[in-house]
C-alpha positions in Angstrom: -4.8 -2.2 21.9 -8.0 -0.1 21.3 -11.1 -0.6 23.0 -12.4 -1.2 19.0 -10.8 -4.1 17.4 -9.1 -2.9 14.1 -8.5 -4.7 10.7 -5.6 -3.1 8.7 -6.4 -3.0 4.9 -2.9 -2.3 2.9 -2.5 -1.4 -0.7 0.0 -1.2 -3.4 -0.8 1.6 -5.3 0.4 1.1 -9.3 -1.6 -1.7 -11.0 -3.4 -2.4 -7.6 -5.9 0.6 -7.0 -4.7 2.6 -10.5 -4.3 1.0 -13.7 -0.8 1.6 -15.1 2.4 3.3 -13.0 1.1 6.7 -11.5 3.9 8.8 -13.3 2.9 7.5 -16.3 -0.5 9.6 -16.2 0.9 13.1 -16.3 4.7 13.4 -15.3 6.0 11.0 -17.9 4.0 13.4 -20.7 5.2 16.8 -19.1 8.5 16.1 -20.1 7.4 15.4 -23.8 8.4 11.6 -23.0 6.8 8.4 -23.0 6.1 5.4 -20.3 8.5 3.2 -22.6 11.6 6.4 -23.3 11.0 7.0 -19.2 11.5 3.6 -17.3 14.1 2.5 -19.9 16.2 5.7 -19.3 15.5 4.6 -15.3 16.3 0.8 -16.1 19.9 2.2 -17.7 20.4 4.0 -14.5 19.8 1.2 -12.5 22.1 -1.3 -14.5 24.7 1.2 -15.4 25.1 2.2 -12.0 24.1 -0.7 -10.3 21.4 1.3 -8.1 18.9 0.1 -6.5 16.2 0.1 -8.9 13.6 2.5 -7.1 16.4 5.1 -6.3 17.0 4.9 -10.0 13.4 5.9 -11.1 13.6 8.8 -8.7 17.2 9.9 -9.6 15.6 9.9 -13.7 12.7 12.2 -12.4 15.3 14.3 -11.0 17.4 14.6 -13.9 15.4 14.4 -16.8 13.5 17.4 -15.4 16.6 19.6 -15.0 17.5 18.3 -18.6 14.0 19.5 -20.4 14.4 22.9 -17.8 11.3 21.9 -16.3 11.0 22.5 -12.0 10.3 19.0 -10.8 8.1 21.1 -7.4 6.0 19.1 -5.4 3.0 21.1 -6.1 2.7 19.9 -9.7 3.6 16.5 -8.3 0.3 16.2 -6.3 -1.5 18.2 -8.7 -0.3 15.4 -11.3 -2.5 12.9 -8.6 -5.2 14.7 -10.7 -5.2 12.7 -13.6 -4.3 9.2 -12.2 -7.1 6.7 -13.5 -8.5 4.5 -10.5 -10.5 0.7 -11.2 -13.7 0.1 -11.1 -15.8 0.7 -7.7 -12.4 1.9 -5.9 -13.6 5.8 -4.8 -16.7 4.1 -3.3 -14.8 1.1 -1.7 -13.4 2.8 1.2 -16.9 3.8 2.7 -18.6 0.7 1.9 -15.9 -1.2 3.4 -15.8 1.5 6.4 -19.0 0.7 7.2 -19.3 -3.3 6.9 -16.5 -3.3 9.5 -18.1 -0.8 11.8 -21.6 -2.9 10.9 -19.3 -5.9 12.4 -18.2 -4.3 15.7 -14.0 -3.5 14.2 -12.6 -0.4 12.7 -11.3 -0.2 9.6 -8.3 1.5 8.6 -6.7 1.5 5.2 -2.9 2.5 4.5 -0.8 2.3 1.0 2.5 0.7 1.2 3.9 1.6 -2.3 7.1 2.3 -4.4 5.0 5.2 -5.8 5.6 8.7 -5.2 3.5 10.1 -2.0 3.4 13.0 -3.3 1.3 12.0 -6.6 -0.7 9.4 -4.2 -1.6 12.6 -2.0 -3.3 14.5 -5.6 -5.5 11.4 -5.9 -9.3 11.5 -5.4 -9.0 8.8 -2.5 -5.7 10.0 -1.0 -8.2 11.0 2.1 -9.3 7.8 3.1 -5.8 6.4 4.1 -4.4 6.5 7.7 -0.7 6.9 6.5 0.8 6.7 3.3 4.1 4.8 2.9 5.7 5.6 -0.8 8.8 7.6 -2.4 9.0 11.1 -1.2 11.4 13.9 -2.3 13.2 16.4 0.1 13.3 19.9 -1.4 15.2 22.9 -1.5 14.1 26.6 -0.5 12.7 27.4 -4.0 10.5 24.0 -3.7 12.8 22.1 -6.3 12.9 18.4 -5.4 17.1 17.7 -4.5 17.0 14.3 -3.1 14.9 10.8 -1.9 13.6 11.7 1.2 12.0 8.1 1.4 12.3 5.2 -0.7 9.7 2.3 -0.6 11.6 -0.6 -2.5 10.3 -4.0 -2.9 12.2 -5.4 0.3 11.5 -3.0 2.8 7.9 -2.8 2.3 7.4 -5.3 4.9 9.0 -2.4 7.3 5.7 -1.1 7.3 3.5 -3.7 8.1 5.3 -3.8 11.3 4.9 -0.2 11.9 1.0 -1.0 11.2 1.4 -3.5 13.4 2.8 -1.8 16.4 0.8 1.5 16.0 4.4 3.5 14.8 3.3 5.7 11.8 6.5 7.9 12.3 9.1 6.5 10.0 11.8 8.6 11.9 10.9 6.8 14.5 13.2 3.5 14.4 13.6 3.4 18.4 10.1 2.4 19.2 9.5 0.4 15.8 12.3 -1.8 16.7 11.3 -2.1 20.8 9.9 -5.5 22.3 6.6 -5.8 22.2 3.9 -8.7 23.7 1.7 -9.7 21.3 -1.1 -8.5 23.2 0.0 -4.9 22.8 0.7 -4.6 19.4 -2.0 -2.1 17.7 -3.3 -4.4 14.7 -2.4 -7.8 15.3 -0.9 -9.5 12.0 -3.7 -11.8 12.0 -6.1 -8.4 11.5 -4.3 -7.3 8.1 -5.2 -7.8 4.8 -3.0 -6.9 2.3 -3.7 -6.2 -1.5 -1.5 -6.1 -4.3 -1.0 -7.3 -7.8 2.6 -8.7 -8.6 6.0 -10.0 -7.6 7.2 -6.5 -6.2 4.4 -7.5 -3.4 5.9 -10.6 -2.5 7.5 -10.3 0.9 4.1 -8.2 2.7 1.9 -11.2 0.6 4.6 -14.0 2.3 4.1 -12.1 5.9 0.9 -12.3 5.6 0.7 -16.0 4.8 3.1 -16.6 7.8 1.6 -14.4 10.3 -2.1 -15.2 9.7 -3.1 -12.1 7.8 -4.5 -12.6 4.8 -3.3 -11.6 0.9 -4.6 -10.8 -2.5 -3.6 -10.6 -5.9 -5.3 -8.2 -8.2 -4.9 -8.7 -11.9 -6.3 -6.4 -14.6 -8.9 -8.2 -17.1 -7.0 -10.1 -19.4 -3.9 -10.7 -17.6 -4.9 -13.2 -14.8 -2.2 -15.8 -16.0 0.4 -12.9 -14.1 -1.3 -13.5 -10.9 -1.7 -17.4 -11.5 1.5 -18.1 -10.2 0.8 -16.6 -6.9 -1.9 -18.6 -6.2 -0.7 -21.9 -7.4 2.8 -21.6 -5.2 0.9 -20.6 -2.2 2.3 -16.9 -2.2 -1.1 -15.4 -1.7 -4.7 -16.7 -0.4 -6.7 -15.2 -3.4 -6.5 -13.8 -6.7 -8.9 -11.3 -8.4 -10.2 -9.1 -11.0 -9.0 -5.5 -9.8 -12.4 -4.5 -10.0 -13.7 -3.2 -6.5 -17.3 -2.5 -7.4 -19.9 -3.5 -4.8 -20.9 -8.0 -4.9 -18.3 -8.7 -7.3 -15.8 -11.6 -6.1 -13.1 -8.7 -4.6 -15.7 -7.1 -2.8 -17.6 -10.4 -1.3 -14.2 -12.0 -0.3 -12.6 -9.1 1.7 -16.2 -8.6 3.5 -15.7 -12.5 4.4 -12.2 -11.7 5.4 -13.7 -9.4 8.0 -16.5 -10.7 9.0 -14.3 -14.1 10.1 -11.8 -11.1 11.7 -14.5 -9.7 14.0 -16.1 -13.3 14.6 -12.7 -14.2 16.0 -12.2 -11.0 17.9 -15.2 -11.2 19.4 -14.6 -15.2 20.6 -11.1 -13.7 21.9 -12.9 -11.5 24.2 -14.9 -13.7 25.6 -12.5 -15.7 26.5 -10.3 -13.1 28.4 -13.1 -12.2 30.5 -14.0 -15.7 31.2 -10.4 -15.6 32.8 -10.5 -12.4 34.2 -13.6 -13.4 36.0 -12.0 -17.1 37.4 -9.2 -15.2 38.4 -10.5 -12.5 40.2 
């Protein structure tokens, strides 16, 4: 553990922080193509072929840019970031947050868990105030030409990642410490320190852990379409639902500032505790 308590905050990316799926923004439109020809070429793929459905969507990048004759290079993957479109108050959440936390005694550290492409994420105006990024990523040749998934993030193994958060093992080629025995006490962010935001049924299984391990999860919902969320709420899936709108005393910024403030409250209690015992135990 640090000598600084630490709350993990954990995002989806596509329809949590952005407003519509990232490749839709400038990939999707390079190829002469749109959102609805794209994903239904990718949803073909994944039927036809019965592929996992998020293999599928990165095997249609690859070959529907080899069949236009256009490199799919992952420079013009993260300069593509460029035009992704971001919610309201979500380039200035990440300091004010940063410092509410540090104003409460406990770091904050924020990480995307996302069936995105990291590479996109990484030409985004807030892809600096992350810790790690966890999305798709492509492995490529010697002439830069993306060949194959070098990480896929599908809806299931998300939850992978909150235990590398958890145990302080960023390295996902590193399985041998990410699946050691660990005390509690050891563990980097304890589950009961993470917050995790999303905005649909792909986030299910990090919004369940959360509810089980005493973390705490959100569902964002663009304006209009709150009835999506509804059912998240009303079968105890997720603690709160919201507006994705992250600008400064509106309900998603007041709540998660509550979040931590009860976080570093109970830290704090914790410690005070252990040295009480320290102490009577010499």
């Amino acid at each position: 553990m640090t000598d600084i308590p630490v709350v993990a905050i954990m995002y989806d990316f596509d329809k949590t922080l952005c407003t519509k799926d990232m490749q839709d923004y400038g990939f999707i439109p390079s190829l002469g193509l749109t959102a609805d020809e794209f994903w239904s070429t990718a949803d073909a793929y994944c039927k036809n072929e019965c592929m996992d459905s998020v293999l599928a969507y990165l095997y249609a990048m690859v070959r529907l840019s080899k069949d236009h004759k256009i490199p799919l290079l992952r420079e013009s993957l993260v300069e593509k970031g460029k035009d992704v479109e971001l919610f309201p108050g979500v380039e200035d959440w990440f300091g004010r947050i940063n410092r509410f936390g540090e104003s409460h005694g406990v770091a904050i550290e924020h990480y995307v868990i996302s069936s995105g492409l990291k590479e996109i994420i990484e030409g985004t105006k807030i892809s600096g105030e992350f810790k790690s990024i966890f999305a798709c990523e492509f492995l490529y040749d010697e002439k830069g030409n993306a060949v194959w998934p070098k990480t896929a993030v599908n809806y299931t193994n998300k939850t992978q990642f909150v235990y590398r958060i958890n145990k302080g093992v960023l390295d996902i080629s590193n399985d041998t410490d990410l699946n050691r025995s660990m005390p509690d006490d050891s563990k980097r962010v304890p589950f009961n320190n993470m917050i995790y935001i999303g905005d649909g049924l792909s986030d299910v299984p990090c919004m369940k852990m959360m509810k089980s391990y005493g973390g705490k999860a959100i569902a964002v919902y663009q304006k209009g379409q709150k009835q999506k969320v509804e059912e998240l709420l009303r079968k105890d899936r997720v603690d709160y639902i919201y507006c994705a709108d992250y600008s400064e005393n509106l309900g998603l910024d007041i709540t998660v500032k509550n979040i931590i403030r009860k976080m570093a409250i109970s830290d704090k209690l914790y410690a005070e505790y252990t040295a009480q015992l320290k102490e009577i135990n010499g």
